[in-house]
C-alpha positions in Angstrom: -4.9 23.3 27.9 -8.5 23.0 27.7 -10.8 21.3 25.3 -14.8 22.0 24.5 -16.9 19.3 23.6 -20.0 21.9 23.2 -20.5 23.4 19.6 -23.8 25.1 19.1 -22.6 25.6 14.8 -21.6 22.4 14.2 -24.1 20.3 16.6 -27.6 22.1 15.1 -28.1 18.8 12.9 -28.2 16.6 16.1 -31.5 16.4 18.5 -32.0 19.2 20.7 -31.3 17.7 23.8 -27.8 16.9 22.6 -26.9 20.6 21.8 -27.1 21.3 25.6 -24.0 22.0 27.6 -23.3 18.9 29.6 -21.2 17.3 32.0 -17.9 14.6 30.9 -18.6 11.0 31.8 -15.5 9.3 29.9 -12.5 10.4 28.8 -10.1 8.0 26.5 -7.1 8.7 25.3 -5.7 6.6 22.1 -2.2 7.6 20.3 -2.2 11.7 20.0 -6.1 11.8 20.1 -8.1 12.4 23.2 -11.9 11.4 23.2 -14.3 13.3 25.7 -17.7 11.6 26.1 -20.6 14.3 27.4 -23.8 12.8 29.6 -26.0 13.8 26.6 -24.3 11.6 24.6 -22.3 13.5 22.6 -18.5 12.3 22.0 -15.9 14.7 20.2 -12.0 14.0 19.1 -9.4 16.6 19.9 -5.9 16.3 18.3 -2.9 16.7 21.1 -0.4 18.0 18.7 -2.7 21.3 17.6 -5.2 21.0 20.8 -8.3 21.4 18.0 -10.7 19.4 18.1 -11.0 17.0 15.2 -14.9 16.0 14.9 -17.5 14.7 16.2 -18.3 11.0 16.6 -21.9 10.8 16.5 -22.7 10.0 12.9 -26.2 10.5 12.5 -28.6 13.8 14.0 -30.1 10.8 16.5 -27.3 8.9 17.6 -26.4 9.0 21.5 -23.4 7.5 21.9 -23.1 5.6 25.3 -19.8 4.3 25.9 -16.0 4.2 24.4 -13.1 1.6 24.3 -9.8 2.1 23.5 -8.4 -1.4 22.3 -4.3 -0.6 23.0 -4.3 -4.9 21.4 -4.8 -3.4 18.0 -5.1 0.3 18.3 -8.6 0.4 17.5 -11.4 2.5 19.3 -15.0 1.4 19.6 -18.1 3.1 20.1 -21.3 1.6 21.7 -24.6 3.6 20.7 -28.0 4.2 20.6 -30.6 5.6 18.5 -33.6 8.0 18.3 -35.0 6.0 15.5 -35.3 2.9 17.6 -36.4 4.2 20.8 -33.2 4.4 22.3 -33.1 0.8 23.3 -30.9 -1.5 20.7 -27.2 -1.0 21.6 -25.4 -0.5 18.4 -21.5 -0.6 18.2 -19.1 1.1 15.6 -15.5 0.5 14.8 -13.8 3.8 13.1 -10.3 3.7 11.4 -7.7 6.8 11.3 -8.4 7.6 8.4 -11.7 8.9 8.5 -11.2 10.6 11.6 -8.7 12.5 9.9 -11.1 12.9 7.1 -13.7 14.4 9.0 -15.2 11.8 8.7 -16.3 9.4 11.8 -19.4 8.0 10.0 -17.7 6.2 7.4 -16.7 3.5 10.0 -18.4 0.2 10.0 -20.8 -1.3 12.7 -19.9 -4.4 14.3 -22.0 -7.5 16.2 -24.7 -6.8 13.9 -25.9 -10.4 14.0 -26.3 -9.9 17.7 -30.0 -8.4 19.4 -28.5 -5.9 21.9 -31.4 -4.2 23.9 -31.6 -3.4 26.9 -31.4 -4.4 29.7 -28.4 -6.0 27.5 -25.0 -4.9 27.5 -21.4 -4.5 25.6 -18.4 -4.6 27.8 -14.4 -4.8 27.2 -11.9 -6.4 28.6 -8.8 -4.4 28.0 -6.1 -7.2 29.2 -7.2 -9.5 26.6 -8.7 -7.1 23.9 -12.1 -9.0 23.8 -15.6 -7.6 24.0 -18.4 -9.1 25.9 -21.8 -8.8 24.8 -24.9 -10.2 26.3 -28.4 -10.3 25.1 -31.1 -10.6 27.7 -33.4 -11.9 24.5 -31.5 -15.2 23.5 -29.8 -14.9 27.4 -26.6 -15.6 25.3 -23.3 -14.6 26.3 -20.8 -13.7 23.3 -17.2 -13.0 23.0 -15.5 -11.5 20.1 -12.3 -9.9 19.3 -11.7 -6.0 18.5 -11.3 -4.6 14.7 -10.0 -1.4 13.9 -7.5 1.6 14.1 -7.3 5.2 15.1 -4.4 7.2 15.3 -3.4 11.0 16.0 -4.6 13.9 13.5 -2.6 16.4 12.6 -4.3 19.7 12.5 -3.0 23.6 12.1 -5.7 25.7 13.3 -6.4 25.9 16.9 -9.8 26.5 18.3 -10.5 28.1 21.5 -13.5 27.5 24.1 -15.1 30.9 25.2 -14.8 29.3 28.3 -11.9 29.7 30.0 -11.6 28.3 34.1 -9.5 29.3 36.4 -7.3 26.0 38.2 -9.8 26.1 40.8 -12.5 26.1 39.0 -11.5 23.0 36.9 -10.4 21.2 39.4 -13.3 21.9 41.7 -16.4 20.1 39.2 -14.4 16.7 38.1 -17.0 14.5 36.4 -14.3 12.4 34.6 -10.6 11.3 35.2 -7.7 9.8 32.5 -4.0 9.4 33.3 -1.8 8.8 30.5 1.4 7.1 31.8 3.4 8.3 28.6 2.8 11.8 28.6 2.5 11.5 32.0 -0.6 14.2 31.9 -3.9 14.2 33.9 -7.1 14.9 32.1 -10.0 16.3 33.6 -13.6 16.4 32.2 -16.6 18.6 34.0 -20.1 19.6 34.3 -19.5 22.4 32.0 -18.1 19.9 29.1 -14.8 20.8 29.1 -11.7 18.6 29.4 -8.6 20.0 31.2 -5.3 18.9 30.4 -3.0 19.0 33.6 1.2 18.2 33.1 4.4 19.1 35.2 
């Protein structure tokens, strides 16, 4: 199988620079959903039961999404941002529920740690064995803890889209940017420059 994070129709609301073609950094994987993260900063939700892709997670035209966490404690998946409007330097993280995934609808989740002033050179980090987040602002030069919130589960959709690009085995497998095994399924999934994610099973 093979997924395409690059949409030139739906992405002409979002900054130019994030309509380019670009490599996988992250790939998560949460229930039936897999999540591909692009350098640019775009992040887009395939179902795979149909192997469609579901939406996009950036929420606003500005928003450069950073990094993803899949929190397996209470099935949630996190987001950790940032935005045009503020110069690309206050970390903003979002918590999104199935159900507006399913919706179409990835925006109507809620931010969390919005008490907190995360700018860089600050950071957000998880800790998957305990299903706790880390955050440290180099403002106060406070360390926080906090627990996960949220759930996201599998979409269900009919209609199968296809990427115009189609690689040959070698050709996937020769430009990895981004690597996730998932033990169940026991499938491989591969992300590359060209923003595709390959699926790989037995």
């Amino acid at each position: 199988e093979e997924y395409d994070t690059h949409d030139p129709k739906e992405m002409g609301t979002l900054l130019p620079y994030l309509t380019k073609r670009s490599e996988i950094i992250e790939i998560v994987g949460a229930s039936d959903i897999i999540f591909a993260l692009s350098q640019s900063g775009v992040c887009a939700a395939f179902s795979r039961v149909s192997n469609q892709r579901i939406c996009f997670l950036n929420g606003r035209p500005d928003e450069v999404i950073r990094s993803l966490f899949y929190n397996k404690n209470n099935d949630s998946l996190i987001t950790v941002s940032v935005y045009g409007s503020e110069n690309f330097s206050a970390l903003r993280c979002r918590t999104t529920r199935i159900e507006y995934i399913r919706r179409g609808k990835p925006d109507a989740g809620f931010p969390l740690f919005e008490s907190e002033s995360l700018k860089w050179p600050g950071f957000v980090e998880f800790d998957d064995v305990n299903g706790k987040v880390l955050t440290y602002s180099a403002q106060d030069s406070e360390i926080l803890t906090g627990k996960c919130l949220a759930k996201i589960k599998a979409a269900n959709l009919s209609k199968q889209r296809v990427s115009k690009f189609q690689s040959t085995p070698s050709e996937a497998l020769g430009d990895i940017t981004a690597l996730y095994y998932d033990e169940e399924r026991e499938e491989i999934y591969t992300g590359n420059r060209q923003g595709l994610v390959h699926v790989w099973s037995n």
